[in-house]
LOBA-159801 format. One record per residue (C-alpha): residue number from 1; chain; x, y negated, z. Coordinates in Angstrom, 1 decimal, decimal comma, always signed. Example, Ala and Ser with C-alpha at 12.3 -4.5 7.8 and 13.67 -1.06 7.14 Angstrom:
<rs>
1;A;+12,3;+4,5;+7,8
2;A;+13,7;+1,1;+7,1
</rs>
This chain:
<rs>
1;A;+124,5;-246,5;-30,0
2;A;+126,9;-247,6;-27,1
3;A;+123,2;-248,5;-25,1
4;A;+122,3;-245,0;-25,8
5;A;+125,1;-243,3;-24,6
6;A;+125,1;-245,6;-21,5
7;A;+121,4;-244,9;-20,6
8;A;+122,4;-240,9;-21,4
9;A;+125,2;-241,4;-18,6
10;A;+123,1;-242,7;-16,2
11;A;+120,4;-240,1;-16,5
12;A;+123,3;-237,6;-16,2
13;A;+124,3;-238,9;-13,6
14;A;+120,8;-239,2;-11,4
15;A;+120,2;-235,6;-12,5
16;A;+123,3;-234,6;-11,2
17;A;+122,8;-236,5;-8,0
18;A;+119,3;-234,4;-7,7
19;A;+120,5;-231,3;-8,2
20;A;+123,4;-232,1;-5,4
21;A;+120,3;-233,2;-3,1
22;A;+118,4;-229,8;-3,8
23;A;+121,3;-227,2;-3,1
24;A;+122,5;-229,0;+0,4
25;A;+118,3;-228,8;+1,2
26;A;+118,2;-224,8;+0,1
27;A;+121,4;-224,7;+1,9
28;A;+120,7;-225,6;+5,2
29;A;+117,9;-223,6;+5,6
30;A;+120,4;-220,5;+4,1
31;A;+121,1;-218,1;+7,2
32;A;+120,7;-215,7;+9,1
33;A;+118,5;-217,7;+11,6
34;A;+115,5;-219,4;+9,7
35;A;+114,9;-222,8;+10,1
36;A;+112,0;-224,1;+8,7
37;A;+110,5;-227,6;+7,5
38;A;+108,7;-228,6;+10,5
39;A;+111,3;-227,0;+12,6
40;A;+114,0;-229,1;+10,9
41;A;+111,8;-232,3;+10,6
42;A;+111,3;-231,9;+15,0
43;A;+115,5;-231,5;+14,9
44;A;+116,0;-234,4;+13,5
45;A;+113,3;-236,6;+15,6
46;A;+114,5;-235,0;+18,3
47;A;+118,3;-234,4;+18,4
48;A;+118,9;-234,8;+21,8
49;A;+117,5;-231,8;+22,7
50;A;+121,3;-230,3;+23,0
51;A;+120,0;-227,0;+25,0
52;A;+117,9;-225,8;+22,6
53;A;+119,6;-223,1;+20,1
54;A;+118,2;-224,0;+16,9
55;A;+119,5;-227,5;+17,8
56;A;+123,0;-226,4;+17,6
57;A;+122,7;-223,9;+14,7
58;A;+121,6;-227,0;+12,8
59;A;+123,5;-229,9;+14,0
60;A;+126,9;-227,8;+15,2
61;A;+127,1;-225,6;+12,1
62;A;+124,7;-226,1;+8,9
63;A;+125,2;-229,6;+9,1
64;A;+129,1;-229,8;+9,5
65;A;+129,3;-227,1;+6,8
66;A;+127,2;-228,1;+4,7
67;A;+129,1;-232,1;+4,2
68;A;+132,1;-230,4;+4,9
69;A;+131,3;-228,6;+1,2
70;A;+130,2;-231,7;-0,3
71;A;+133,6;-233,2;+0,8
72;A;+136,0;-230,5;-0,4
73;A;+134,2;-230,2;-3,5
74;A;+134,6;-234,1;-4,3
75;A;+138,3;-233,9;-3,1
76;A;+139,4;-230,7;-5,4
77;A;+137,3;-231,6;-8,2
78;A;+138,6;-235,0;-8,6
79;A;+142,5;-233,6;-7,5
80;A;+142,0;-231,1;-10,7
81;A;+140,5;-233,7;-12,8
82;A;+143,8;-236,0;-11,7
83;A;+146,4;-232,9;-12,3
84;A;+144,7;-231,7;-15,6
85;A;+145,7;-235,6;-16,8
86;A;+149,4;-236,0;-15,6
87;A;+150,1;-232,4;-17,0
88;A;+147,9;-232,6;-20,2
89;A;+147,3;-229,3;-19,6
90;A;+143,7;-228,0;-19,4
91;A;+144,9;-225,5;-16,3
92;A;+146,5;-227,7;-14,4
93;A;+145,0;-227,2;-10,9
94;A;+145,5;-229,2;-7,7
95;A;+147,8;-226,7;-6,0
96;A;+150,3;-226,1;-8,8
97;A;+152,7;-229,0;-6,7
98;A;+152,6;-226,4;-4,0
99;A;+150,3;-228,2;-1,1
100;A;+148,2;-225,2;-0,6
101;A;+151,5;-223,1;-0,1
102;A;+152,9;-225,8;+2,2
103;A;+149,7;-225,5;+4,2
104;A;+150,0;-222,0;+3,9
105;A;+153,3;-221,9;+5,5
106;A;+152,6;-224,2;+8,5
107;A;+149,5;-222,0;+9,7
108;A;+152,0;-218,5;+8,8
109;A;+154,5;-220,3;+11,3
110;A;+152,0;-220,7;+14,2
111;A;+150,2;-217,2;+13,6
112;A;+152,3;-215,3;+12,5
113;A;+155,8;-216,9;+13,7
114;A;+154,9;-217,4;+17,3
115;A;+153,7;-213,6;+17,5
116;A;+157,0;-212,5;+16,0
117;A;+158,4;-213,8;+19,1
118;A;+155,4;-212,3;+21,6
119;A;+153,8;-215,4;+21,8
120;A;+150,1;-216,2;+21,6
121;A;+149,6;-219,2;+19,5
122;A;+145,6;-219,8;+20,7
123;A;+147,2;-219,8;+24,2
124;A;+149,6;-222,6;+23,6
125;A;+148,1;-224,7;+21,0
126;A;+144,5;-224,2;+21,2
127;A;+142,3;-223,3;+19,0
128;A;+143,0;-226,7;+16,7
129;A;+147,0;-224,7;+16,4
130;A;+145,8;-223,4;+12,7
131;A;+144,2;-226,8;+11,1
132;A;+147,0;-228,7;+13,1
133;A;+149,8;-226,3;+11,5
134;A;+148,2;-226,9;+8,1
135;A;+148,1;-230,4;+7,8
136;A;+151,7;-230,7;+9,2
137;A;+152,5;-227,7;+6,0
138;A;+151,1;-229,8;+3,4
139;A;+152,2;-232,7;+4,5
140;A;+155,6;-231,6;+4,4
141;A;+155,3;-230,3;+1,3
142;A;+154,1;-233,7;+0,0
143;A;+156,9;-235,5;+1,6
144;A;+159,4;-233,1;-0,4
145;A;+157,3;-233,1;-3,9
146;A;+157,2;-237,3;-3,6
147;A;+161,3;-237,1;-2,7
148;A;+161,6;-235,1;-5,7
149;A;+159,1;-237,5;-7,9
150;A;+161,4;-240,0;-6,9
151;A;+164,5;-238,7;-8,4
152;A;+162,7;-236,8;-11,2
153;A;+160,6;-238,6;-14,0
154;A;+159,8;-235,5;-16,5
155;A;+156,2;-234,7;-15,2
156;A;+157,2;-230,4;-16,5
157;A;+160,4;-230,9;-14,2
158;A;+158,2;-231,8;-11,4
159;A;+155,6;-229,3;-12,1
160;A;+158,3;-226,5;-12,0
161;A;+159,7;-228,1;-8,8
162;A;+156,1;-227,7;-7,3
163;A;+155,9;-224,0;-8,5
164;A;+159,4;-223,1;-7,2
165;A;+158,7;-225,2;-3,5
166;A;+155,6;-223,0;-3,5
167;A;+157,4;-219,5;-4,4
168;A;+160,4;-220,4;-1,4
169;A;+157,2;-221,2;+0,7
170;A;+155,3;-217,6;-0,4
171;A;+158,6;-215,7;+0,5
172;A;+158,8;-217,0;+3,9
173;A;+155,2;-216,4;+4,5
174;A;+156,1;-212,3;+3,6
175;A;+158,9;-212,5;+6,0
176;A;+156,6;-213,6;+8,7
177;A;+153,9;-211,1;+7,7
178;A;+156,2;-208,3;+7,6
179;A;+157,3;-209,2;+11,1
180;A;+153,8;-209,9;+12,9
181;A;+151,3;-208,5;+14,6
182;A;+148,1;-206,6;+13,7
183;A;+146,1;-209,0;+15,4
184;A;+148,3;-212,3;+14,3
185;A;+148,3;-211,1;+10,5
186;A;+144,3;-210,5;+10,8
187;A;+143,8;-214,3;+11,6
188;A;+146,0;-215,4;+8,9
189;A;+144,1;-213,4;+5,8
190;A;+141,3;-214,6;+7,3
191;A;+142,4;-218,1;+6,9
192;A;+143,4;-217,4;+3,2
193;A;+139,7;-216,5;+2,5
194;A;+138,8;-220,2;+3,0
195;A;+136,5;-221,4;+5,4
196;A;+133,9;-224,1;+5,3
197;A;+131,9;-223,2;+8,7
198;A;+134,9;-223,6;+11,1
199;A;+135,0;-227,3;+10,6
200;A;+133,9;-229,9;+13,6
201;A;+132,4;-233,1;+13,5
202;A;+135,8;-234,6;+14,4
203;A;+137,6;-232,5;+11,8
204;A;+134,9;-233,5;+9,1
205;A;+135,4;-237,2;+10,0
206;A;+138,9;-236,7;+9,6
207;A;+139,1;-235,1;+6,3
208;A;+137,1;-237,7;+5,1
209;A;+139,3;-240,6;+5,8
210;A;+141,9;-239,0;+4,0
211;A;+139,8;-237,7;+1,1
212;A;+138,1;-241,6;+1,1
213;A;+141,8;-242,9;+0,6
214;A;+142,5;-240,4;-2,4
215;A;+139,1;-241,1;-3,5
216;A;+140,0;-245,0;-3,5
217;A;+143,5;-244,7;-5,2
218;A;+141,8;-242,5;-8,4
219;A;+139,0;-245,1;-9,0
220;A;+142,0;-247,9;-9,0
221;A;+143,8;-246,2;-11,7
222;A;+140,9;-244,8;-13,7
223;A;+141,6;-247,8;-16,6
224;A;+145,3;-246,9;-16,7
225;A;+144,5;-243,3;-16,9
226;A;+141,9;-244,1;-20,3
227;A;+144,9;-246,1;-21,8
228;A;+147,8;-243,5;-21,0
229;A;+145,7;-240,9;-22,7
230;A;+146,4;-242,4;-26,0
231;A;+150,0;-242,3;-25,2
232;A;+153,1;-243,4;-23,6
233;A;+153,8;-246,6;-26,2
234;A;+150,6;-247,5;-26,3
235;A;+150,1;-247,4;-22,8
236;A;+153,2;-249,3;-22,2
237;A;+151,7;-251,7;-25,0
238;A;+148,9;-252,2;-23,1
239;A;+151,0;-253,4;-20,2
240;A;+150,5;-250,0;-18,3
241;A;+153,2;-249,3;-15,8
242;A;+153,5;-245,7;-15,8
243;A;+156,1;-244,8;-13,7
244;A;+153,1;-246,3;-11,0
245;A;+150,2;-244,8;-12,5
246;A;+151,7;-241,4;-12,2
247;A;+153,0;-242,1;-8,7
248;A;+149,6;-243,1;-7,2
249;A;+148,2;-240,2;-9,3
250;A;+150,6;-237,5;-7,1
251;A;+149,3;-239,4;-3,7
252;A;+146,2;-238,8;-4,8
253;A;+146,1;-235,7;-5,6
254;A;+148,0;-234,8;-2,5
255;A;+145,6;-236,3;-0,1
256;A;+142,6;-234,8;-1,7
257;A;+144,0;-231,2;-2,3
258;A;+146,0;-231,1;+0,8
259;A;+143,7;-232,1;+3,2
260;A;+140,8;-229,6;+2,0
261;A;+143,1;-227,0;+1,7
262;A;+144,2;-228,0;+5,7
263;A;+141,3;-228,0;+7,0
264;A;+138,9;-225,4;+4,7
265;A;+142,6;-223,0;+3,7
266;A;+142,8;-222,6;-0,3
267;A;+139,8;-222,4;-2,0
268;A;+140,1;-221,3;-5,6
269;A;+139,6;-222,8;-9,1
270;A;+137,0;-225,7;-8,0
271;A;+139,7;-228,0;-9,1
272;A;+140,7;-226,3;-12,1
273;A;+136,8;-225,2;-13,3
274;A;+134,9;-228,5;-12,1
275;A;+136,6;-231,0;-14,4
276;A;+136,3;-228,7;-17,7
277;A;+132,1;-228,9;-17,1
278;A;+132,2;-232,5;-16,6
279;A;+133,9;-232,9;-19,9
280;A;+131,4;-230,6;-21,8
281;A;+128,4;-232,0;-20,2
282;A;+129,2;-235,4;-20,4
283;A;+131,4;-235,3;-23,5
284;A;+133,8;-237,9;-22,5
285;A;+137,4;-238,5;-21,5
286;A;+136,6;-241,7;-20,0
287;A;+137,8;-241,5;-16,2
288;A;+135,8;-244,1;-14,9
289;A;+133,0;-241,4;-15,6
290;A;+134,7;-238,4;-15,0
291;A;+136,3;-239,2;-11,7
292;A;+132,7;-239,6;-9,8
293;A;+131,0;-237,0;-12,6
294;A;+133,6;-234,3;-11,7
295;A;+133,3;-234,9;-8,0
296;A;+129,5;-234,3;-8,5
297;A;+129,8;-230,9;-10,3
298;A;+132,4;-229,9;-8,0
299;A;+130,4;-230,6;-5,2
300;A;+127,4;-228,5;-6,8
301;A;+129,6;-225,9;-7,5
302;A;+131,1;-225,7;-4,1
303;A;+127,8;-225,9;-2,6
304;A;+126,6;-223,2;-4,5
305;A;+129,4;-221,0;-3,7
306;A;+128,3;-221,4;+0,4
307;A;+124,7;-220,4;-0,5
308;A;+125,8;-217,1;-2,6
309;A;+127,8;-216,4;+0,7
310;A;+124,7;-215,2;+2,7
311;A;+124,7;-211,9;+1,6
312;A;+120,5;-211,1;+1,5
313;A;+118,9;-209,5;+4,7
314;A;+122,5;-209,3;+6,6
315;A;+124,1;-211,9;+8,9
316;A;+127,7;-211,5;+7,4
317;A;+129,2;-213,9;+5,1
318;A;+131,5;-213,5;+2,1
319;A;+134,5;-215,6;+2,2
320;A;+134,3;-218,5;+0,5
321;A;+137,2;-218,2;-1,3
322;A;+135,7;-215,3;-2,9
323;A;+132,5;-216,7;-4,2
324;A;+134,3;-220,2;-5,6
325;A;+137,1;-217,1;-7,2
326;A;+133,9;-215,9;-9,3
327;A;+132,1;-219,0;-10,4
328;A;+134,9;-220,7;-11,6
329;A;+136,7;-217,7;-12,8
330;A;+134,5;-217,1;-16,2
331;A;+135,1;-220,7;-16,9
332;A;+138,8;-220,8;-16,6
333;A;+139,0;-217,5;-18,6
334;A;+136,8;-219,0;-21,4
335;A;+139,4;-221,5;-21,6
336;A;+142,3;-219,1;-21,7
337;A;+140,3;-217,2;-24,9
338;A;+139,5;-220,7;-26,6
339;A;+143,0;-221,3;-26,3
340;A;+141,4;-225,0;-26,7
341;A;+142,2;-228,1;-24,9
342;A;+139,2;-230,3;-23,2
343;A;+140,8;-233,3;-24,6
344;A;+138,2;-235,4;-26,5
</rs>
């Protein structure tokens, strides 16, 4: 039986792998422009051609977007999988600690803040102002939430200390809308649509490093996680420090959700949705399958989301915010009406 269930894993797994493989192929020829196979095979054997437009279409924008989605989909997938286990709670998401909002507030301060005052933030902080604001938002934000894990031990004290850092963060944000400019305010709804295209290769490689240290410190405490789940005296029978497990859990999760959400802006119930279909599909609560499992079907989720963006015969784009909002919504709403827990 336990050889079966091993073997089923692995073919999972590989399947899952293959699908991945298939959607970033379908999209990176998804555009406006059409690329196609022996145009793309020439790219690649001939990158250096840096004058030639389809070269930068595909190297400058599919290609950054395209692992940009495969890395914010790991990262939120794996942050929701992490939050949904210190919370026990199958709707615990990876910005209920208030990173997104933090993020939130340090691009409202540059956009909007500077043009309350008549400045121009593009004119004197470049164009990296917004993803430079962000990650100095969240990672304010964490600093604060950690302070506070510090002091607090009750994971539901936390989680309300999260939820009231992000509302103090939401009411400041009004106050600089109410005070901006047309133009200012414009650029900051854009950034809460999410963004996956406006990422650089430096950015990318950025994110990654981060997102590769999150990714690190949940596959370290995967064992701990399988033993806490049967509870705290058992866990502490087990010779499970807890007070560390949930500790590295919070820097996890804050790495992973806080550096998508500074880099891409919020993008919506991937963390929350993701983790629920790896637990159906795979029918486990072990987290030394879920972790890279859920990372998997977040990625193919996100990555589906950036191909339904290209509307059909037009060259705009939905925001990608919107299209993660309606895949993962149906899934978070069947949970609501179950009123069941994916605990196995």
């Amino acid at each position: 039986m336990y050889k079966n269930q091993k073997y089923n894993k692995i073919i999972l797994f590989v399947a899952t792998i293959i699908i991945v493989l298939t959607l970033a192929v379908l999209d990176l020829f998804n555009g406006a422009v059409k690329i196609n196979l022996s145009e793309a095979i020439n790219l690649l054997s001939n990158s250096h051609l840096e004058n030639d437009y389809l070269s930068t279409i595909f190297f400058d924008i599919r290609l950054p977007r395209i692992l940009t989605a495969i890395s914010a989909g790991l990262a939120l997938s794996v942050s929701g999988l992490l939050m949904q286990t210190l919370f026990r709670n199958p709707l615990a998401g990876p910005y209920v600690l208030g990173v997104s909002s933090g993020a939130g507030l340090g691009v409202a301060f540059t956009v909007l803040g500077f043009s309350a005052f008549g400045l121009n933030y593009i004119e004197l902080m470049g164009s990296g102002g917004t993803i430079l604001a962000a990650c100095l938002g969240s990672g304010f934000f964490m600093i604060l939430i950690f302070a506070i894990s510090l002091k607090v031990r009750d994971v539901m004290t936390l989680l309300v200390s999260g939820m009231l850092l992000g509302a103090a963060a939401s009411a400041v944000i009004n106050v600089f809308q109410f005070t901006s400019s047309e133009q200012s305010l414009k650029l900051f709804v854009i950034w809460t649509m999410g963004s996956l295209g406006s990422t650089t290769w430096q950015q990318w490689e950025l994110m990654t490093i981060v997102i590769s240290a999150g990714i690190i410190i949940s596959i370290f405490i995967a064992y701990p996680l399988n033993v806490w789940l049967l509870g705290d005296e058992n866990a502490r029978a087990s010779g499970v420090n807890i007070i560390k497990i949930q500790n590295l859990l919070f820097i996890s999760t804050t790495l992973l959700a806080g550096s998508v959400t500074a880099f891409c802006g919020p993008l919506a119930f991937i963390g929350i949705a993701a983790p629920h279909i790896a637990r159906i599909i795979s029918k486990t609560s072990d987290h030394r399958f879920l972790i890279p499992f859920s990372a998997l079907v977040g990625i193919v989720m996100l990555l589906t989301a950036d191909i339904l963006t290209q509307l059909p015969g037009s060259e705009f784009l939905l925001p990608i915010n919107s299209t993660t909002s309606l895949l993962g919504i149906p899934i978070v709403l069947w949970i609501v009406l179950k009123g069941k827990k994916m605990w196995l």
